[in-house]
TIVOGU-92411 format. One line per 2 residues: number of its first residue (from 1); for each residue x, y, z of N, C-alpha, C. Coordinates in Angstrom, 2 decimals. Example, Ala and Ser with C-alpha at 12.3 -4.5 7.8 and 13.67 -1.06 7.14 Angstrom:
2
1	13.19:-5.69:7.80:12.30:-4.50:7.80:13.20:-3.30:7.80  12.85:-2.25:7.08:13.67:-1.06:7.14:12.90:0.03:7.87
***
This chain:
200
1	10.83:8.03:15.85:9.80:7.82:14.83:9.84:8.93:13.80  9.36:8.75:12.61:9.31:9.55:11.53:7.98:9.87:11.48
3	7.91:11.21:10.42:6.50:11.40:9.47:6.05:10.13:8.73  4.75:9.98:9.05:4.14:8.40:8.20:3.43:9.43:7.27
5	3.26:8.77:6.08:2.99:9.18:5.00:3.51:10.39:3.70  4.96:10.05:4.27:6.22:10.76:3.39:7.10:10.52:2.88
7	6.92:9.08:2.35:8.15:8.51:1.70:7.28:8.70:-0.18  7.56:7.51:-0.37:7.64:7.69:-1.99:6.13:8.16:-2.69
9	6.07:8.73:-3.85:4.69:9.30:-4.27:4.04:7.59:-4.01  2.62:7.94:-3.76:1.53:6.62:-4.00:1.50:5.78:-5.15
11	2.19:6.63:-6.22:2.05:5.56:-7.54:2.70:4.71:-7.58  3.93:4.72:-6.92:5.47:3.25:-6.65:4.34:2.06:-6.41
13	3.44:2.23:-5.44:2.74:1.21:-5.48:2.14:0.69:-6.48  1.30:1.78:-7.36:0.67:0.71:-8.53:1.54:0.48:-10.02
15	2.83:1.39:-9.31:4.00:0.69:-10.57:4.39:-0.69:-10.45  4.28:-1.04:-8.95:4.85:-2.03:-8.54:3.56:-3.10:-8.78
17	2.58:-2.85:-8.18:1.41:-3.70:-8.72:1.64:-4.07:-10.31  1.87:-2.94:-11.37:1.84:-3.20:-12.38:2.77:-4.67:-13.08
19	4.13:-4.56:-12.29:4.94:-5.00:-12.32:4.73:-6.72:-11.62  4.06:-6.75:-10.99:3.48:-7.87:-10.72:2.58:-8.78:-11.43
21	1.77:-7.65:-11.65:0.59:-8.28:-12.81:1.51:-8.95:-14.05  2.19:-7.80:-14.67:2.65:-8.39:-16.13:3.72:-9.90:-15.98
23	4.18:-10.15:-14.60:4.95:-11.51:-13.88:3.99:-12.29:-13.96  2.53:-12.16:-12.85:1.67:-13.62:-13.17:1.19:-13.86:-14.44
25	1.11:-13.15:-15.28:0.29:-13.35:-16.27:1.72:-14.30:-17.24  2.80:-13.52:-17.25:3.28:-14.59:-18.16:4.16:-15.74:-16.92
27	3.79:-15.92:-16.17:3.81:-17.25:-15.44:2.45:-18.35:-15.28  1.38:-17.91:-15.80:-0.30:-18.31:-15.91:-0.08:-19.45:-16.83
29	-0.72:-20.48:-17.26:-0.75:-21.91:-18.02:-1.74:-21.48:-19.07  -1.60:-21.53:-20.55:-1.89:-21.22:-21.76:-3.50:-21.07:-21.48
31	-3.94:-22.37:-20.49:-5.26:-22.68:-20.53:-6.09:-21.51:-19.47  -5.12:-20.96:-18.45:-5.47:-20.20:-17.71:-5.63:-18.52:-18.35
33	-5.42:-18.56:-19.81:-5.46:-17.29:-20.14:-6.52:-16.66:-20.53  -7.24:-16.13:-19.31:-8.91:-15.69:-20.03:-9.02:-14.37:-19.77
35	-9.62:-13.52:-20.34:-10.23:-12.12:-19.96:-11.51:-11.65:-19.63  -12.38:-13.11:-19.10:-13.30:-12.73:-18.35:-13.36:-12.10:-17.31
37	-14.44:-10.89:-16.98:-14.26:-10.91:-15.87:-13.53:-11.38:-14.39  -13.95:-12.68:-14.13:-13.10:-13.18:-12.95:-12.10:-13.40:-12.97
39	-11.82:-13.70:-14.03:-9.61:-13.68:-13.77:-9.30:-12.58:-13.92  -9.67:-11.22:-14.39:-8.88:-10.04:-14.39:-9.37:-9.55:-12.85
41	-10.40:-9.77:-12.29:-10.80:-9.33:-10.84:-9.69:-10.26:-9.88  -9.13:-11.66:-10.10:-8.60:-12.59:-9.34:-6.92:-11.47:-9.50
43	-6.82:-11.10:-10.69:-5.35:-11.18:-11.29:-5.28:-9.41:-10.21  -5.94:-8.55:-10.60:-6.01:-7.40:-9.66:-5.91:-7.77:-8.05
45	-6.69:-8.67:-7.36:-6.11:-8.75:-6.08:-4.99:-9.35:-5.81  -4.49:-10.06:-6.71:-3.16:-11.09:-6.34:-2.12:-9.89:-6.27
47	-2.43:-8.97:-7.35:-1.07:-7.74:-7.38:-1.10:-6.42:-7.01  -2.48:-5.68:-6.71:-2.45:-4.64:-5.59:-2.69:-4.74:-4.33
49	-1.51:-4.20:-3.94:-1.47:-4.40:-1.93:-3.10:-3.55:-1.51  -3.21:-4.37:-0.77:-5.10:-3.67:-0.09:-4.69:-2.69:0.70
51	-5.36:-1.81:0.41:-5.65:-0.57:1.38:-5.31:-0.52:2.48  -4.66:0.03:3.51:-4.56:0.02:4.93:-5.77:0.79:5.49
53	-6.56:0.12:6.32:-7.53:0.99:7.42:-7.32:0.28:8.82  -7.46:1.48:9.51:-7.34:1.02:11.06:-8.72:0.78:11.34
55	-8.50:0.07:12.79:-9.17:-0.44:13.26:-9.27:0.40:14.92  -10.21:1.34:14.66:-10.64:2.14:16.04:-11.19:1.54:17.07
57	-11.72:0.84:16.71:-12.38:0.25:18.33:-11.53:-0.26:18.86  -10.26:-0.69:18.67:-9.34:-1.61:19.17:-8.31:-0.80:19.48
59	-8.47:0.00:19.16:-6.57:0.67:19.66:-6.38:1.15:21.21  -5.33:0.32:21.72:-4.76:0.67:22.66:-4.03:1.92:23.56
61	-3.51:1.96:24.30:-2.66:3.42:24.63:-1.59:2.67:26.07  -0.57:3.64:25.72:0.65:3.35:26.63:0.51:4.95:27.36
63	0.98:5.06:28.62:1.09:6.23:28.75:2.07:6.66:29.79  3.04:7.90:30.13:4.23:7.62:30.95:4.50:9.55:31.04
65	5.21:9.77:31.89:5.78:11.03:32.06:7.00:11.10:30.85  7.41:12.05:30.63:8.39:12.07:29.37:8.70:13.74:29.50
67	10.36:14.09:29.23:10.54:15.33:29.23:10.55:15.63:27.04  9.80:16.35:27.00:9.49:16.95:26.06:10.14:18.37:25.56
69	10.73:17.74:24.06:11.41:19.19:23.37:10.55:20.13:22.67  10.72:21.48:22.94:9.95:22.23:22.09:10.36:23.16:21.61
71	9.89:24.35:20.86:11.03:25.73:20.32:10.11:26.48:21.21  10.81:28.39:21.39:9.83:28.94:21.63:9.67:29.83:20.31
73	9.31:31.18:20.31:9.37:31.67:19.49:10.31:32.41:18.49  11.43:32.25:18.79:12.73:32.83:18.15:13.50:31.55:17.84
75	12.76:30.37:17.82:13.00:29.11:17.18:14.29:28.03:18.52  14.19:28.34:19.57:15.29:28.04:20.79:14.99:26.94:21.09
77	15.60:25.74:21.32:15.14:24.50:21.94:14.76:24.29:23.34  13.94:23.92:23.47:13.57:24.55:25.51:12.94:22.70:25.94
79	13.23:21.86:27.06:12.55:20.75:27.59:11.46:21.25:28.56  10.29:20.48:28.68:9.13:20.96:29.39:8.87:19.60:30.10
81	8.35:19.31:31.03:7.56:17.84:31.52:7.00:17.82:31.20  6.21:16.75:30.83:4.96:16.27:30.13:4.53:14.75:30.78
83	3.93:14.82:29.31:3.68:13.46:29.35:3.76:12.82:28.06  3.71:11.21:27.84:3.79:11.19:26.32:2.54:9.94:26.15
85	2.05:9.92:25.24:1.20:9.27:25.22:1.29:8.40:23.86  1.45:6.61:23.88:1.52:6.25:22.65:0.21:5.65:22.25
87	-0.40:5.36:20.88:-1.43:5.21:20.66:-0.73:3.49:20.12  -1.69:2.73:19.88:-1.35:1.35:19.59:-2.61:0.87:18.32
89	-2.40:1.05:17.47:-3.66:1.36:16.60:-3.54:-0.01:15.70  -4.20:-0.91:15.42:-4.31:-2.26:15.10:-4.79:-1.40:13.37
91	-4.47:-2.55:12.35:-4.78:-2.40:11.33:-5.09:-3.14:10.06  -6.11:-3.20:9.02:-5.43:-4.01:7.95:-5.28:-3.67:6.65
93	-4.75:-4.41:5.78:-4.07:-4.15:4.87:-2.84:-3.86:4.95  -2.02:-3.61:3.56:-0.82:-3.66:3.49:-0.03:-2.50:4.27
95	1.01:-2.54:5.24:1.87:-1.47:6.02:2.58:-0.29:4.88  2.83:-0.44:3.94:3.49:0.07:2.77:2.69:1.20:2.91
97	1.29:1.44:2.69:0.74:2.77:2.45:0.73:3.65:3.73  1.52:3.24:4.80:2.16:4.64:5.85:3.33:4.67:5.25
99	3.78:4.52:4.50:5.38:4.88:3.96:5.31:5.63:2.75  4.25:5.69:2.31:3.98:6.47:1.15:2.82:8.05:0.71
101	3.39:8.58:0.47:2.60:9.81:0.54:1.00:9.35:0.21  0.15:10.42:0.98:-1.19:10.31:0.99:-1.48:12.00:1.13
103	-1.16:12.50:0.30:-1.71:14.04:0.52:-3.19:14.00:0.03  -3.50:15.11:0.69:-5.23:15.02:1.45:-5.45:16.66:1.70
105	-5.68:17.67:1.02:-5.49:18.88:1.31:-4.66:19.45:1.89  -4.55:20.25:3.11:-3.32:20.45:3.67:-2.95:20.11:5.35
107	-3.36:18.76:4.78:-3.14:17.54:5.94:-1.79:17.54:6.67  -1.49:17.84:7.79:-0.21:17.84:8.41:0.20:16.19:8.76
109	1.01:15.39:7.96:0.80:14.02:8.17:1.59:13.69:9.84  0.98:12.92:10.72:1.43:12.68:12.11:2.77:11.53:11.84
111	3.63:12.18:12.97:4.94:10.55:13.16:4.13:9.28:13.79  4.93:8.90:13.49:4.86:7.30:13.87:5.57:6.18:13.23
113	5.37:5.05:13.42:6.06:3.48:13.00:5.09:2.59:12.70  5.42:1.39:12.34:4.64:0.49:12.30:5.43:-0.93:12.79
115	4.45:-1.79:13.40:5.39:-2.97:14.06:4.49:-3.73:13.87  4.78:-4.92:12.79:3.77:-5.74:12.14:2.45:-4.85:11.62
117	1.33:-5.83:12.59:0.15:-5.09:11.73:-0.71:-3.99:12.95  0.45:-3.16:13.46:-0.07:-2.16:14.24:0.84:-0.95:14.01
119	0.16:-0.17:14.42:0.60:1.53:14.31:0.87:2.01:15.21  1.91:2.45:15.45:2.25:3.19:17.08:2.41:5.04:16.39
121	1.83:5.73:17.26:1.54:7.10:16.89:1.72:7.75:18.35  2.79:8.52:18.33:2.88:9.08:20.11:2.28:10.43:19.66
123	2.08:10.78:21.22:1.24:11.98:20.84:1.79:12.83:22.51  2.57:13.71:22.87:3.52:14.68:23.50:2.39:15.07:23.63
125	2.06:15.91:25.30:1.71:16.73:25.88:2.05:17.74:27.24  1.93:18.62:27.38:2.30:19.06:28.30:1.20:19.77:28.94
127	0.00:19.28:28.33:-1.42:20.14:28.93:-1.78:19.21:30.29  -2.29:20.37:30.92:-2.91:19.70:32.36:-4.49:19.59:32.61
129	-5.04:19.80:31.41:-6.24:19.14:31.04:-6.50:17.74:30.00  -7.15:16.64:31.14:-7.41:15.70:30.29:-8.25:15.92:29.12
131	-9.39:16.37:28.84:-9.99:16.61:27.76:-9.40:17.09:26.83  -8.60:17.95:27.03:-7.20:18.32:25.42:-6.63:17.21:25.19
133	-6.41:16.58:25.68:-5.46:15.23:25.35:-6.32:14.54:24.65  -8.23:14.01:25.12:-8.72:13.29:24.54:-8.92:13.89:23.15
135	-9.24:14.97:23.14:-9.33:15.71:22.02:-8.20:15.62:20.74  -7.28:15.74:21.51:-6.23:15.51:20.54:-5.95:13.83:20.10
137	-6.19:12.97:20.80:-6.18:11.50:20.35:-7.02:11.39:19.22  -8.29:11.53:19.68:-9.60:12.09:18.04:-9.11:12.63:17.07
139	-8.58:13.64:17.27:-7.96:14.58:15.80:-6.80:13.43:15.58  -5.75:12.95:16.07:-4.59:12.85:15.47:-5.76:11.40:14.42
141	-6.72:10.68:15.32:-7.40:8.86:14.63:-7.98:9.62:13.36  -8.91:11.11:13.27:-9.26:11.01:12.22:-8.61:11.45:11.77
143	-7.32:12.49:11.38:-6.34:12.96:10.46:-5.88:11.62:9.87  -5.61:10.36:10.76:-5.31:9.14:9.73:-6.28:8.74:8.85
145	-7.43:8.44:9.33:-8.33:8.10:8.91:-8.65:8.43:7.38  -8.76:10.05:6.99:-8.24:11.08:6.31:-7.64:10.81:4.94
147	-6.64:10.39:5.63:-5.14:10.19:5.00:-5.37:8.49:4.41  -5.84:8.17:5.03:-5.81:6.73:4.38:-7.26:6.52:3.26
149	-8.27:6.79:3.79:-9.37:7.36:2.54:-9.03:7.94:1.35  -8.19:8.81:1.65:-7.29:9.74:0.25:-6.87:8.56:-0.39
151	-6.02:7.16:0.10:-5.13:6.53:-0.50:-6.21:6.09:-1.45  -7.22:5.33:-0.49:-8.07:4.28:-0.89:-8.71:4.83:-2.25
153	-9.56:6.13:-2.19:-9.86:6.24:-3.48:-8.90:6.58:-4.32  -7.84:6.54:-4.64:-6.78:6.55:-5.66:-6.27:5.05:-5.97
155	-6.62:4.01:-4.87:-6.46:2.82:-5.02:-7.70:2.02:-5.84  -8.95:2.82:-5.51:-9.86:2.43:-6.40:-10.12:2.48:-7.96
157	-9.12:3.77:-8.14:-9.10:4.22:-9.20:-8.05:3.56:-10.31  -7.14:2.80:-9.49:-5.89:1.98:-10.30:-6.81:1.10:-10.62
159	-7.85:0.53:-10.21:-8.26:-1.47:-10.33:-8.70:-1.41:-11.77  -9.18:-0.08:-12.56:-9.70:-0.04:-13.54:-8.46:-0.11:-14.47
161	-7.11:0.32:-14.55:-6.05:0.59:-15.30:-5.39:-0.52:-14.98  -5.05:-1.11:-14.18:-4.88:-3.30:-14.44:-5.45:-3.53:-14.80
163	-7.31:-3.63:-14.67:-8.24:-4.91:-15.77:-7.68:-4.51:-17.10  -7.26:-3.30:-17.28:-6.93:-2.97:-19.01:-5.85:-3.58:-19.19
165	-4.36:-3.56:-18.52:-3.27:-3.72:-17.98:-3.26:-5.44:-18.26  -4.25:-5.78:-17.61:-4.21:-7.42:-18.03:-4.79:-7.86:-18.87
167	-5.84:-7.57:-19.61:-6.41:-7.54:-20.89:-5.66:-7.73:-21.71  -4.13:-6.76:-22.04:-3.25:-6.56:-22.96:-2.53:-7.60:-22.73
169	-1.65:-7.45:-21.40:-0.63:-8.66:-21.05:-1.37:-10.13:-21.26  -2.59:-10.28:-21.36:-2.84:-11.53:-21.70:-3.42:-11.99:-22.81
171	-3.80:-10.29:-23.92:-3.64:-11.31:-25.41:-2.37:-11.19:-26.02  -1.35:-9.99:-25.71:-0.16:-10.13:-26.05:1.14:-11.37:-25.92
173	0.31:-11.94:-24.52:0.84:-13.35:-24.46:0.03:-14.54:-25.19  -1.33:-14.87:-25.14:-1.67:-15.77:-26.11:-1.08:-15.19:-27.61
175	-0.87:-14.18:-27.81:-0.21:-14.16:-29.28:1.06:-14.54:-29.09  1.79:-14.27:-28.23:3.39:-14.80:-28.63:3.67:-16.41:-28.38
177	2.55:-17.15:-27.82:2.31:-18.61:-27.69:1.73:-19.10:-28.57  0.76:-18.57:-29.61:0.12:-18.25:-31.17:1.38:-18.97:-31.81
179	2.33:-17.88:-31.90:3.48:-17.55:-32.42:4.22:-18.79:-32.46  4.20:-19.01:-31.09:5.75:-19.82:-30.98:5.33:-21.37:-31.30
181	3.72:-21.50:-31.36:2.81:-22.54:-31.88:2.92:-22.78:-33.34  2.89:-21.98:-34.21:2.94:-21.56:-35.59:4.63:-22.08:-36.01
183	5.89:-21.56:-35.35:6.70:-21.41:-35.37:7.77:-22.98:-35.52  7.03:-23.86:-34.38:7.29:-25.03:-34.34:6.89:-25.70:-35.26
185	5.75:-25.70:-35.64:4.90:-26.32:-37.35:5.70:-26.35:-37.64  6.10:-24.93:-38.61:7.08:-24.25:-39.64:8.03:-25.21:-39.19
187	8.96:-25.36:-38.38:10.50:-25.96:-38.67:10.00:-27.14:-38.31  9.26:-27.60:-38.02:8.74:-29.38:-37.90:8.97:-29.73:-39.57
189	8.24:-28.80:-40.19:7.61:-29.13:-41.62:9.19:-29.38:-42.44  9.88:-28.52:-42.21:11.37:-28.60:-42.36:12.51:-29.47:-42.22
191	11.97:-30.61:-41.42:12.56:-31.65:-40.62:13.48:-31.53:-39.13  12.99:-30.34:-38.67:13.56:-30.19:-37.43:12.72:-30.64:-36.23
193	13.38:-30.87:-35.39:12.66:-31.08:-33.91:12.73:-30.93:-32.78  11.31:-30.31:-31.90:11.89:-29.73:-30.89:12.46:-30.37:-29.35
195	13.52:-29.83:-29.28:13.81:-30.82:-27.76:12.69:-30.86:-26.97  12.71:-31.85:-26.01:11.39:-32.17:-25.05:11.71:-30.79:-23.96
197	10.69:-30.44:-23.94:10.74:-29.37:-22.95:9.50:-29.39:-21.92  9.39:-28.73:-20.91:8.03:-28.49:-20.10:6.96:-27.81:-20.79
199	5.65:-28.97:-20.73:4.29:-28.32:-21.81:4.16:-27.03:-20.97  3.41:-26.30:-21.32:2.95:-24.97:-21.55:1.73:-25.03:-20.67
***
């Protein structure tokens, strides 16, 4: 397993959202082109991936003996017995935002995977007190927790820069359909005509 929340900066996502938006909009039907409210709220969920939050009450645990690597202090690789403990953490929203940075002060982001719409997060011990272990299950749920809040309000903060985002992309497209409306006149008037094509 890898570090979750260390792949690409958070914005790939709302580049990519962006990149979506400006696709439906000029795939939308002339008649569908409005900037009320509800279609720029419809057009924002169709193209930003939702937030990932887990789901705590539900998460599971695997648990097993495991020989465990560690350094000591002159940086030496040394195996210890343990134990390993995997967490099984159910979730929703899109998997993409564990693959993408979520810095959060100086949040140490935890490994893990994702397999569908769950989170597997192991968590190595070699303590012979259960209460450190529970303790440490808590810290590692809210360090996500954390980490994914960080996303969310930066995700809140994009929904305002698409409604603008589509605002544009959709009078810049009723103008170039303006256009290409105007355009056909003009060479009609001329004696030209246009092949039958799919209405608009």
């Amino acid at each position: 397993m890898k570090a979750l929340f260390s792949g690409e900066a958070l914005s790939s996502l709302r580049d990519e959202a962006l990149a979506a938006l400006y696709a439906a909009v000029n795939g939308m039907a002339e008649s569908q082109l409005g900037t009320d409210p509800a279609v720029l709220e419809a057009l924002v969920d169709q193209t930003l991936p939702a937030p990932a939050r887990i789901h705590r009450s539900e998460v599971t645990f695997e648990i097993g003996e495991a020989s465990l690597k560690s350094f000591d202090l002159l940086s030496r690789p040394r195996h210890e017995d343990g134990i390993l403990v995997l967490l099984k953490i159910p979730f929703s929203g899109d998997a993409r935002y564990f693959n993408v940075s979520a810095a959060a002060g100086f949040e140490v982001p935890p490994d893990g995977g994702v397999e569908g719409q769950t989170l597997l997060v192991p968590i190595p011990t070699t303590s012979t007190d259960e209460t450190t272990v529970v303790a440490e299950v808590d810290a590692r749920l809210d360090r996500i927790e954390r980490l994914l809040a960080h996303q969310a309000e930066e995700v809140a903060r994009w929904r305002s820069v698409l409604r603008q985002a589509a605002v544009r992309a959709i009078e810049d497209r009723r103008a170039r359909l303006a256009m290409e409306t105007r355009t056909i006149a003009a060479l009609e008037e001329v004696g030209l005509h246009q092949t039958p094509a799919s209405p608009r």
